[in-house]
N, C-alpha and C positions, 0 to 999 in steps of 0.2 A: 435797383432798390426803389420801392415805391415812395413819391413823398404824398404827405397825406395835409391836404389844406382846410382848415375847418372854416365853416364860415361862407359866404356870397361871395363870388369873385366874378370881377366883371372885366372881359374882354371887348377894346374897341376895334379891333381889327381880327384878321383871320384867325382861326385854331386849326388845325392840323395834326393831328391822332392817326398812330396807324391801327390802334383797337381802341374798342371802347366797351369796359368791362363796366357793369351795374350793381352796387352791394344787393340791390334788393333782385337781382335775377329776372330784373322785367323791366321794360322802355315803354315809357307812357306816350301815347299818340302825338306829347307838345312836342316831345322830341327828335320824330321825324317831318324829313320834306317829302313835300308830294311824290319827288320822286327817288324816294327812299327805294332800295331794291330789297323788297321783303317779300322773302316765298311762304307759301300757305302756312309748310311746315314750322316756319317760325314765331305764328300767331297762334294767339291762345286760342284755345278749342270753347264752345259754345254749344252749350248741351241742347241737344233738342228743341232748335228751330223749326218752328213751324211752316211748310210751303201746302197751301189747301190743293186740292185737288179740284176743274170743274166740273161739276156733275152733271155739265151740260155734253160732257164728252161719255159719260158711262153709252155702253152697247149692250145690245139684246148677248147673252153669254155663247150660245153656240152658234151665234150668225154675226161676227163680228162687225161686217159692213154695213148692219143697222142700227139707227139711234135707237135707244130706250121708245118703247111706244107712250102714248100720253096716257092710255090707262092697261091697268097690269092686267095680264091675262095669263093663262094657261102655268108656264112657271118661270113669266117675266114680270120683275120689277118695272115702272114704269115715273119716268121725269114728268113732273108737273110742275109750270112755270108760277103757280100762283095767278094773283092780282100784282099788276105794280102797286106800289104804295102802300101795299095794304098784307101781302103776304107776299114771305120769303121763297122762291124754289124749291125743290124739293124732291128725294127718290123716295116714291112707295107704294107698299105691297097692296093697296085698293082696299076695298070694305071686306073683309074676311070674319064678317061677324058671322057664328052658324054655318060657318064652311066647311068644319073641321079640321083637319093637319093639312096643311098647305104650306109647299116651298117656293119660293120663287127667288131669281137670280137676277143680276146684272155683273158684267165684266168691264174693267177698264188700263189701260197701260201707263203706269208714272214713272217720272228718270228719275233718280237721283241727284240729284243738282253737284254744280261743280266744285262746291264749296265741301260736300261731304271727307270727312273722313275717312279711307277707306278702311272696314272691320268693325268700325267704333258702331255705337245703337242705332236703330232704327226702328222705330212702332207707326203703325197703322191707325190712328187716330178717325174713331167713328160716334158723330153724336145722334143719339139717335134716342125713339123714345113714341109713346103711340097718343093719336089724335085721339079725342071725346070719350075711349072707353078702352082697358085694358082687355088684354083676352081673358076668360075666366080658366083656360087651362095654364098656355105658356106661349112666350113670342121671344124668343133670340134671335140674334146677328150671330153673322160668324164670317171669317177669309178662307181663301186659300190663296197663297204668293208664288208665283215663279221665277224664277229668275231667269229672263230671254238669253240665248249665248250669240243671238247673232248668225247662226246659222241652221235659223229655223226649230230648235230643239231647245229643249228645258230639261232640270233636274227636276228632283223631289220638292214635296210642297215645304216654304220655310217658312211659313206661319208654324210659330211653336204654341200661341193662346186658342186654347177651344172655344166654343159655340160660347156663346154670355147672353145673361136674360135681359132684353129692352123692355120688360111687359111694364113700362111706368107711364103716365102721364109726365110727370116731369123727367125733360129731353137729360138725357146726358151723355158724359166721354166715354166711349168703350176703347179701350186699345188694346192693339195687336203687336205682340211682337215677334219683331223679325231677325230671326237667325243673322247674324252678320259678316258670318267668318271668312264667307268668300264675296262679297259685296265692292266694289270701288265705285267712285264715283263715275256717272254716264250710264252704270248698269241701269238698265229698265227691267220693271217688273212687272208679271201680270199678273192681273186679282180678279178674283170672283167672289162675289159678295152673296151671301146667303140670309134672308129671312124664313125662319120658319115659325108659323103662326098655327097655335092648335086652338079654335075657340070652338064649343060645343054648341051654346045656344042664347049667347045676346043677343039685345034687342036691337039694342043702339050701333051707331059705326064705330068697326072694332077695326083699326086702321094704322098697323107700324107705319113709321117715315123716316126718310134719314136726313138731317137738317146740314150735317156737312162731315165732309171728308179732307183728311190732315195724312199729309205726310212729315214724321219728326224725326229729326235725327241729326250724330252729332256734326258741327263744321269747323271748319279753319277760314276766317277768310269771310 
């Protein structure tokens, strides 16, 4: 039989429990020690944490042992470091003003961290958004995700969001999201990033960018 003590109670010396039940179904951080034995599964989950991706690691798409060149050409994206101090990094598709429909790509490989949940969400986080002048037809991002198995082979693409318009001046959050069902954590996946810019006949620099890349998704831990 349980007895029930209302009220502060205060112990000078040891306590000794061989359980310890919580009316409220949850243990606040004051009440363990550092070396409390707590498995992932036992912490609350944490929606969509962000871990960025560096875009210093993006690759030319179908030659993966090269870095992004410094200016975009043929149907590669291209990393530009900026100015220190003065401008941020950055992947994009070059002056595409009056160029007409033009693709270009970059590829790169992200793990899932160890903290993932395995099944639970995962989106593709891309801010993106175009320098000095918009295109006057249309300018989207878009993915494709694979999921590596480790011995050389992939499934189907688990990007389930299509192609989305960046044609703005003001940058913003595009997400993709990722199929999860067979995902655990350590799985890496590989991405291929798509701009496709269709401008007719501006004057000015008509110029997607991508200012940063997110990977979110839920954890334990």
């Amino acid at each position: 039989m349980a007895t029930r003590i209302e009220g502060d109670t205060k112990f000078t010396g040891n306590v000794t429990v061989q359980s310890l039940t919580s009316e409220t179904a949850s243990i606040t951080g004051a009440m363990l020690t550092p070396s409390a034995a707590v498995v992932r599964s036992q912490m609350a989950q944490e929606a969509l944490e962000s871990f960025p991706v560096n875009m210093a690691d993006l690759r030319v798409w179908d030659a993966m042992q090269t870095n992004l060149p410094g200016t975009a050409a043929t149907d590669d994206l291209a990393f530009s470091g900026g100015t220190f101090a003065t401008n941020a990094p950055r992947v994009t598709a070059g002056d595409l003003k009056a160029a007409g429909a033009t693709t270009r790509y970059a590829r790169f490989q992200v793990a899932l961290p160890p903290e993932y949940e395995d099944g639970e969400t995962v989106t593709l986080r891309i801010k993106c958004g175009m320098l000095t002048t918009v295109a006057d037809v249309s300018c989207t991002i878009d993915a494709q995700v694979y999921e590596m198995d480790g011995a050389t082979a992939i499934g189907a693409d688990i990007c389930a969001t299509a192609a989305t318009t960046m044609n703005s001046l003001t940058f913003g959050n595009k997400d993709f999201t990722i199929t999860p069902t067979a995902l655990a954590a350590g799985d890496v996946l590989d991405v291929r990033l798509a701009i496709a810019c269709n401008d007719a006949a501006t004057a000015t620099v008509v110029e997607p960018a991508i200012g940063l890349i997110s990977l979110l998704c839920d954890i334990r831990g």
